[in-house]
N, C-alpha and C positions, 0 to 999 in steps of 0.2 A: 362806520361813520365816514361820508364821501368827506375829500378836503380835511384842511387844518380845523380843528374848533376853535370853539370862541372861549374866551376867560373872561369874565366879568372880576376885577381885580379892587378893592376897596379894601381903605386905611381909614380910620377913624379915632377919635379921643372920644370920653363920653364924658357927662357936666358933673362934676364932682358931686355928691351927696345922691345923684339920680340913677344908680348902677342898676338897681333892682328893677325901675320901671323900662331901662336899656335889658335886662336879661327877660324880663316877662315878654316881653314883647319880641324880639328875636327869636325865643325858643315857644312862647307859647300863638304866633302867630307870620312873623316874615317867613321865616324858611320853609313851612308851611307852603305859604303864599305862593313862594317866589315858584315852586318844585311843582307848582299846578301849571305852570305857564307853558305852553308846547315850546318843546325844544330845550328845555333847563333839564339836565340830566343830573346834574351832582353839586352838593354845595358842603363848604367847609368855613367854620368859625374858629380863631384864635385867641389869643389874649398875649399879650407880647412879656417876652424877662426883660428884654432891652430891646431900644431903638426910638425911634421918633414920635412912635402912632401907640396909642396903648391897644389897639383892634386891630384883626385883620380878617376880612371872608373874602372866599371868588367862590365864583360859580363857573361850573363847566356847560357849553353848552353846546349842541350842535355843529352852529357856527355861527361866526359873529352874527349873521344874518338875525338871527334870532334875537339878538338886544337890540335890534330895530326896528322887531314888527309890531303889526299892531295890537297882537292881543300885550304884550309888554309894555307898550306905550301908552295902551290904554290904563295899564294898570300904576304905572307911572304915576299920570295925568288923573287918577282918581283912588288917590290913597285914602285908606281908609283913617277911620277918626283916630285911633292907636298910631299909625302911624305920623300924622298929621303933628299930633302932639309932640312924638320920641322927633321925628327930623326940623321941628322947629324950634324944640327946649334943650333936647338931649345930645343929640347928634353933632358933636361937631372935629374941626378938622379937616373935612374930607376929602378923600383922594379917590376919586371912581374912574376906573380906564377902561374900555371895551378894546381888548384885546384879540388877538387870535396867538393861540397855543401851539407855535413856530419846530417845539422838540420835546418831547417827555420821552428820557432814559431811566430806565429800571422801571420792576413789575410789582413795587410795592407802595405803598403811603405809610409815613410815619406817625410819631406823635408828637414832633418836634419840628418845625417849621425856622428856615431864615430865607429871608427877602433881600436882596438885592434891589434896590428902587433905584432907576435910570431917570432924575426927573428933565434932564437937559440934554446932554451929550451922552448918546448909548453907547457901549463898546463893539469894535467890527464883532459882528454876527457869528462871520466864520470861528472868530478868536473865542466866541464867549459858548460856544456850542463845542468846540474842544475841552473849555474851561469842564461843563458838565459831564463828558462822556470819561472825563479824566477822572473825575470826582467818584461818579458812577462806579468805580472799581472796587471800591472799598466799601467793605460789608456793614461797616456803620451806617452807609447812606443807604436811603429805601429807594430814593428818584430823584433825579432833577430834573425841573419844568423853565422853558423858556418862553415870555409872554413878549410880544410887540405889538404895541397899538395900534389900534386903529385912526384912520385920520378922522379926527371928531367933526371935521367938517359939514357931514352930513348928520349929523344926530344933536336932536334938536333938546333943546333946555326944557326938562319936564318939569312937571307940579313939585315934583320931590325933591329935585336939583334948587330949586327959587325957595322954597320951604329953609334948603338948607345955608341957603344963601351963597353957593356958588360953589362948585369943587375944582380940585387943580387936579393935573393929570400926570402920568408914568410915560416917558417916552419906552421902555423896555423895564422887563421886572427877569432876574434870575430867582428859580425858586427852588432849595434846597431839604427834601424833606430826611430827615436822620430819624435812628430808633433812640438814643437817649440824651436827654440836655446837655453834656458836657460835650458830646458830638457836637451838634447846633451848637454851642457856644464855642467850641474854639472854628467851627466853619466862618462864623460870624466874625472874628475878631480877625483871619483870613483875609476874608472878604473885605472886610475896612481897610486894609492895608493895601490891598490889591488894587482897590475902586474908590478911590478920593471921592471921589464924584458922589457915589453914591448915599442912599441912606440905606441904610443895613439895618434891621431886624431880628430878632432870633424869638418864637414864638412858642407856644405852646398850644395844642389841638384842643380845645373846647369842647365840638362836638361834630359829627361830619351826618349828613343826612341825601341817600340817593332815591331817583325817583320810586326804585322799586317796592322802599322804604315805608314811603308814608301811607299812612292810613287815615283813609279816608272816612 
């Protein structure tokens, strides 16, 4: 893979009593969707123990480039009926950031997820990529991922985005993945301490699905 990739990074809450038509639809048709689209290599869903957002997915992708082109934007721009429904009843919250994925240390994924969410003021880069490769030592953690976003300037408000009625955005996300809860949680409680600023997260892995994966 030439260059940094892209992260497609999203936070979400879903409408209380509607979880179920939020999981049919995610698992029996987005991630699906999303892993048809050239250039979408790998996607991951959570469900959070603590923090702001009760959801979390990204998607890996090529490179940013890719959440701007047109077969994405077409798909964007002509969501289907399932979806139409879940991002205008269901969906809500949202925090969508196209990213590009700046550092990943370590050669594993866990099953345990904490986010660091930069949504204003990020920390110097150099400081927060030490923060990770320090973290990295220790054999509870599987990886740590660094996102910084893209300038949205260029990427235009799709079908989905108006559906949902507007999303806010991540200036930087620290991503922490661990092999067991108690890990994640005290990385998390950590991180709160460290990063006023931030919103912290500590998650749980749902389900992960790569292109090589799906069956067509």
């Amino acid at each position: 893979m030439a260059g940094q990739p892209g992260i497609l990074a999203i936070f979400n809450d879903c409408r209380a009593g509607r979880e179920a038509e939020f999981e049919a639809w995610f698992q029996g048709e987005h991630l699906l969707e999303r892993l048809a689209v050239p250039g979408f290599l790998y996607g991951r869903r959570h469900q959070a123990i603590s923090g702001g957002s009760d959801y979390f997915n990204f998607y890996l992708v090529e490179s940013p480039d890719v959440l701007t082109s047109k077969p994405y934007l077409g798909r964007l721009d002509n969501p289907t009926p399932m979806t139409r429904k879940i991002m205008s009843e269901v969906f809500l919250n949202a925090t969508r950031t196209v990213c590009r994925r700046t550092l990943r240390s370590g050669g594993f994924r866990g099953a345990f997820a904490v986010t660091a969410r930069f949504l204003n003021d990020a920390p110097d880069p150099a400081a927060l990529a030490r923060l990770a490769e320090d973290l990295v030592q220790d054999a509870a953690i599987a990886a740590c991922e660094i996102w910084e976003a893209v300038d949205p300037g260029g990427q235009p408000v799709s079908m989905e985005e108006q559906l949902r009625g507007g999303d806010k955005k991540i200036r930087a996300c620290l991503m922490v993945d661990t092999l067991r809860q108690a890990d994640a949680e005290k990385i998390g409680a950590d991180l709160s301490r460290r990063f006023s600023q931030a919103d912290v997260g500590v998650f749980r892995v749902l389900c992960q699905l790569g292109r090589a994966d799906r069956i067509d």
